[in-house]
C-alpha positions in Angstrom: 1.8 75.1 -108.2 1.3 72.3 -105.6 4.1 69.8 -104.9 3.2 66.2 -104.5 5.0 63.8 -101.8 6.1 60.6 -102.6 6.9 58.4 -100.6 9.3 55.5 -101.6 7.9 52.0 -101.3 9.3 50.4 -98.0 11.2 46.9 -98.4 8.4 44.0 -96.7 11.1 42.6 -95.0 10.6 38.8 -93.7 13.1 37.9 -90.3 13.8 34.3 -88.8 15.6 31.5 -87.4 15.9 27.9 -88.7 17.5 24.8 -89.3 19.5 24.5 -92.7 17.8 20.7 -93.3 15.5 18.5 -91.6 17.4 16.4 -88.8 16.5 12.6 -88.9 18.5 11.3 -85.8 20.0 7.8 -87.2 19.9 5.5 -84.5 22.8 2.7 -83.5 20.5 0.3 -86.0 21.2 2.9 -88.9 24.9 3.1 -88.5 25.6 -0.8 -88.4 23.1 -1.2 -91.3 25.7 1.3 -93.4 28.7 -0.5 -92.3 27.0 -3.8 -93.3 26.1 -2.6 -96.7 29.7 -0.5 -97.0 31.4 -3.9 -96.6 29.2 -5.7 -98.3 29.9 -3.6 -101.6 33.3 -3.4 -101.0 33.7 -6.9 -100.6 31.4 -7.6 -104.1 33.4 -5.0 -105.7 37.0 -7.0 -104.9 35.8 -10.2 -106.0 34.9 -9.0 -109.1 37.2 -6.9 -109.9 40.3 -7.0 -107.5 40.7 -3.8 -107.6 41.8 -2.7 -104.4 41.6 1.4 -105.3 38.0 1.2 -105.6 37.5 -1.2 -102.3 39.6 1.9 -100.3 37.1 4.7 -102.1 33.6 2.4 -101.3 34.8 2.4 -97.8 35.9 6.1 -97.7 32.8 7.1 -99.7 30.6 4.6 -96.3 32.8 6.4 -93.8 32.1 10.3 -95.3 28.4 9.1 -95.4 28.4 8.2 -91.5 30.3 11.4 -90.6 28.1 13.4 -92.0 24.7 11.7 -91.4 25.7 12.1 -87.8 26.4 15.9 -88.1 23.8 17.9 -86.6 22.0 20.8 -88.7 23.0 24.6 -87.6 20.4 27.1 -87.0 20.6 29.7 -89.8 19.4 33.5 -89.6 17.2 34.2 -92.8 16.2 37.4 -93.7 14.3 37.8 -97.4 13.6 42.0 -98.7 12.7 43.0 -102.1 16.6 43.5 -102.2 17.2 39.7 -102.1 17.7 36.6 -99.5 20.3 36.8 -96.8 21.4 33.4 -94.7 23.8 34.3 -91.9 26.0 36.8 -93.5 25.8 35.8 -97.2 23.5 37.9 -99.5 21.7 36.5 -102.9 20.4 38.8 -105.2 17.3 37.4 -106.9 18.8 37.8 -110.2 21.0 34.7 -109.0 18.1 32.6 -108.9 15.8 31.3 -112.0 12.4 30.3 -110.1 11.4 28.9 -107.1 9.2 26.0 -106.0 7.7 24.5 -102.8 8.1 21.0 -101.0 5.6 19.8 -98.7 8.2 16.8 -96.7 5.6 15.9 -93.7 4.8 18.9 -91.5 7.2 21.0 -93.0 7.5 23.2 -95.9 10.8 23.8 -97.8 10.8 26.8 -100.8 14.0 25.6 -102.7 15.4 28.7 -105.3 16.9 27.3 -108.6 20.0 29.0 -109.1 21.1 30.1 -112.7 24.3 29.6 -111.8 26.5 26.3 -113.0 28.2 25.3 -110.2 26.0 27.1 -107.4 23.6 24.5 -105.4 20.2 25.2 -105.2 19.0 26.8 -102.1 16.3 24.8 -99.7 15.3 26.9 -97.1 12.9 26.3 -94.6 10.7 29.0 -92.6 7.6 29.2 -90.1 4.3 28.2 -91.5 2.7 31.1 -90.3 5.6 33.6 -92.7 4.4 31.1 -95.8 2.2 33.5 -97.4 4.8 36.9 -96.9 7.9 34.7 -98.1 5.9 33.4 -100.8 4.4 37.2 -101.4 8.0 38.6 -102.2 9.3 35.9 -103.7 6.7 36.2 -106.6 7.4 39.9 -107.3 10.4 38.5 -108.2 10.9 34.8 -109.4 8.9 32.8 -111.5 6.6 29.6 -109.6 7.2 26.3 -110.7 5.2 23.7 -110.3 7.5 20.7 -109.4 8.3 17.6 -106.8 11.6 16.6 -105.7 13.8 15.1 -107.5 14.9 11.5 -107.4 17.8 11.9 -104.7 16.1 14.1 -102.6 13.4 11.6 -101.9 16.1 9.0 -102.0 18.0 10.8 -98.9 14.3 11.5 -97.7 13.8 7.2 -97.8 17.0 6.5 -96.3 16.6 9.5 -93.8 19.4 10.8 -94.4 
């Protein structure tokens, strides 16, 4: 009787580097345009409504936007198997995720994963062009594709380059 070798499918496993978001360096011009428009809501807000606790959370809600607009990205190490997505040290199982679908934004390209989750974010990540068609590869054997554009606050942050 002859015995047949199998052997096990090997994980394609996809390795690298990159920024968790697109970096749009806001210059002096940017950050006197927000205070302008902070005060200028605050102050609109008080004369209608002389309600000081919402002037205080317009101008906390201005001063969180230009601490973190000015916050620069971290690089991120990405690694995606047929066993799921990794970022840094966190793991994501691809039965956390629904589908996936891809942005073009300029020159880059963005796969963003739709979690199933309620209160988990979905995930944008971004990759080198030239892994495109090996992320996209392992990603169908295991997610659906949609077809879809980015929704209306992404391309409002996009606008405001934020």
């Amino acid at each position: 009787m002859a015995t047949e070798i199998i052997t096990p499918k090997t994980d394609d496993v996809v390795s690298w580097t990159a920024s968790e978001y697109i970096d749009h360096q806001q210059g002096l011009n940017w950050f006197l345009s927000l205070g302008l428009i902070t005060l200028a809501v605050a102050g609109l807000t008080y004369l209608l409504s002389k309600d000081i606790f919402g002037v205080v959370v317009i101008l906390m809600l201005g001063l969180i936007t230009g601490v973190f607009a000015h916050r620069t990205p971290k690089q991120r190490q990405y690694q995606m198997s047929d066993s799921g997505l990794s970022i840094d040290d966190k793991n994501y199982p691809y039965t956390d995720f629904k589908s996936f679908f891809i942005i073009q934004e300029g020159a880059l390209t963005s796969i963003n994963l739709i979690s199933i989750k309620r209160f988990m974010p979905n995930i944008s990540i971004y990759f080198n062009p030239a892994d495109q068609e090996k992320i996209i590869n392992i990603l169908q054997d295991h997610l659906a594709y949609e077809q879809r554009s980015q929704d209306t606050i992404d391309r409002l942050t996009r606008s405001l380059r934020f």
